[in-house]
C-alpha positions in Angstrom: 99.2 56.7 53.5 101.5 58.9 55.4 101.8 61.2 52.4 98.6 61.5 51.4 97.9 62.4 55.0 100.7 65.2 55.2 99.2 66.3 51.8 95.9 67.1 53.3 97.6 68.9 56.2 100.0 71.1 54.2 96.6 71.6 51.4 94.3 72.3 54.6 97.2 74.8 55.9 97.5 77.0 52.4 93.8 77.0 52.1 93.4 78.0 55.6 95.9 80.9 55.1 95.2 82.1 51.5 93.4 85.8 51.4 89.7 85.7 51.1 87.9 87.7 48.3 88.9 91.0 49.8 92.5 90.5 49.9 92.4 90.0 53.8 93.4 86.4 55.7 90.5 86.0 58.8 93.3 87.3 61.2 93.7 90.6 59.8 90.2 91.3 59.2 89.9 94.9 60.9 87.6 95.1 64.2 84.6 97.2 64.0 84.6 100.6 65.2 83.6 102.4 68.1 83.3 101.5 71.6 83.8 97.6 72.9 83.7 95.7 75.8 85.9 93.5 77.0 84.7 90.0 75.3 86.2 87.7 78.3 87.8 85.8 76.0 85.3 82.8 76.0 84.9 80.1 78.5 87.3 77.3 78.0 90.8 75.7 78.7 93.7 78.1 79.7 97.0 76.1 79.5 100.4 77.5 79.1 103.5 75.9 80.7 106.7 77.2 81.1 105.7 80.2 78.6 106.9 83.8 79.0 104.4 86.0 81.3 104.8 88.6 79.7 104.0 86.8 76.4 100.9 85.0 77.8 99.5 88.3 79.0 99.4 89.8 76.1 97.6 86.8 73.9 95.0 86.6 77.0 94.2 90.4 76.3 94.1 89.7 73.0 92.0 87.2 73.6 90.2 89.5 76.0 89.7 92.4 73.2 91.4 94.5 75.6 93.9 97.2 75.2 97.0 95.8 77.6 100.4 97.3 78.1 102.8 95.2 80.3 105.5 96.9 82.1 109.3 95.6 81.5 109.8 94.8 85.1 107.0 92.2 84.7 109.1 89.1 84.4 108.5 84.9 84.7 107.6 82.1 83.0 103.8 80.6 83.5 102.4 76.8 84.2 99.0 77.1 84.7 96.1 75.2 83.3 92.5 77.1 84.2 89.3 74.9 83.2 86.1 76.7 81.9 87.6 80.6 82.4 87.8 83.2 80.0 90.6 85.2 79.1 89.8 87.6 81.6 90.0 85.1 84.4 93.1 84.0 83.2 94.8 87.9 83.2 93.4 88.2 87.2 94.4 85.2 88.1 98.0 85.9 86.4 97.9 89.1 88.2 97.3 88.1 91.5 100.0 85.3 91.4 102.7 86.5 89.8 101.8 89.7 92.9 101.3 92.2 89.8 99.3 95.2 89.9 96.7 96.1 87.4 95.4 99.8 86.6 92.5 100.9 84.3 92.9 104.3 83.0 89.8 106.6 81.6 90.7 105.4 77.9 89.9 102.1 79.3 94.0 100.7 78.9 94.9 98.0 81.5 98.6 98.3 82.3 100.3 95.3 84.4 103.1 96.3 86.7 105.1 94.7 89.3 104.0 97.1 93.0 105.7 99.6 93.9 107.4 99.3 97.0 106.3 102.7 99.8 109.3 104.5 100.4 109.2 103.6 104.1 110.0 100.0 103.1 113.0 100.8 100.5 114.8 102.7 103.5 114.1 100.4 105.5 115.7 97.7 103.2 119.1 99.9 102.6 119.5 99.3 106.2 122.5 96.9 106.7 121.1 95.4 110.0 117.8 94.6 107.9 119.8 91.6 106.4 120.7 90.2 109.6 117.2 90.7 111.1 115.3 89.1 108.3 118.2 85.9 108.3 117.1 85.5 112.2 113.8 85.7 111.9 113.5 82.9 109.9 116.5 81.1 111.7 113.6 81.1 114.7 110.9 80.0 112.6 112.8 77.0 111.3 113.6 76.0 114.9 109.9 76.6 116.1 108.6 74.6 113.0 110.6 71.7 113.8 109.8 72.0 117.9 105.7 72.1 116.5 106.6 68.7 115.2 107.4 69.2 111.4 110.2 67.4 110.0 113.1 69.5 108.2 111.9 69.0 104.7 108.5 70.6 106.0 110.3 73.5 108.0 112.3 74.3 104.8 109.9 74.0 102.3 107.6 76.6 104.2 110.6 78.7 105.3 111.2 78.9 101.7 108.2 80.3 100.1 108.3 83.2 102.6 108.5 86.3 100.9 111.4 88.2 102.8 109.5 91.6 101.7 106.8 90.6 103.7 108.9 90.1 106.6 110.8 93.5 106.3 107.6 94.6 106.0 106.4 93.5 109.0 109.7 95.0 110.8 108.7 98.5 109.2 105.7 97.8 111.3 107.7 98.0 114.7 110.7 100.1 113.7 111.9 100.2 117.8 111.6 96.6 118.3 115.5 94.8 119.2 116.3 92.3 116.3 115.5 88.3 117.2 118.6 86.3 118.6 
C-alpha cells in the first residue's frame, strides 16, 4: 500500500512538472503584456515561521504581481500567520512591523528599506554621554514600574521592548535638558 501510494505521488509530481504542448511548465508561462495592477495576491492564509524577511517579501510580491526590490539592510526572520489577507496585506503588515519603509516610484517599483535615521539623531547618538542617558532613563522607568505595582518580570519585559532610538530620539527633542540620575 505504501508504495503504491508513493507511486502516485512521485507519477502526480512528474506529470505535474512535465512541459505542456508548447514547451513551457505552468510556472514559466510568460505574463501578458502591458500595464498591470497589483493582483493582491488573493485572499487567504499567510503563514511563514521563522523564514527569512527578506525571502518572504519577495514571494508576497510575487504573489502580489508587483515589481519589489528589497534593500540589503532589510534583515529578520518572520512568524506570522495572517487569515483571509492577500499578498498585499501581508507586505504592509511586514512593513510596518519589521519598522521598514516602503516607496513607490513613477515606474510603479516598490522598494523596502530599513528608515533612515535624520542626521540630528546620528549626532546625537555619537555622543558618548548618550549611552549613559539612555541606560538611566530606563534605570528610572524600571524603578517607577515596579513602585506602579508591576512585578520585575513585568518591569523587564516592557523595559525590554523599548526601542532605545526612540528614546534618544526623544532626548534630541530637549537637547538642554540635564541627564536623569
Amino acid at each position: 500500500m505504501k508504495n503504491t501510494l508513493a507511486g502516485l505521488i512521485a507519477a502526480f509530481g512528474l506529470c505535474c512538472a512535465l512541459p505542456s504542448a508548447s514547451g513551457q511548465t505552468a510556472e514559466s508561462t510568460p505574463a501578458p503584456q502591458g500595464e498591470r495592477q497589483p493582483d493582491a495576491g488573493g485572499r487567504r492564509a499567510r503563514e511563514f515561521q521563522g523564514d527569512d524577511l527578506s525571502q518572504v517579501l519577495r514571494l508576497l510580491a510575487r504573489q502580489a504581481k508587483i515589481n519589489l526590490v528589497v534593500g540589503e539592510a532589510v534583515k529578520g526572520n518572520v512568524t506570522m500567520r495572517l487569515e483571509n489577507a492577500t499578498a498585499l496585506d501581508a507586505v504592509e503588515t511586514l512593513v510596518h512591523q519589521y519598522h521598514l519603509s516602503m516607496t513607490k516610484d513613477d515606474k510603479g517599483i516598490y522598494y523596502v528599506n530599513p528608515p533612515e535615521a535624520p542626521d540630528a539623531a546620528l549626532d546625537l547618538m555619537a555622543k558618548p554621554q548618550t549611552a549613559d542617558r539612555v541606560a538611566a532613563y530606563i534605570h528610572n522607568l524600571y524603578n517607577s514600574l515596579i513602585k506602579e505595582g508591576f512585578t520585575k518580570e513585568e518591569s523587564l519585559q516592557i523595559v525590554a521592548s523599548i526601542d532605545p532610538g526612540t528614546v534618544i530620539s526623544a532626548f534630541g527633542q530637549k537637547p538642554d535638558a540635564p541627564p536623569a540620575k
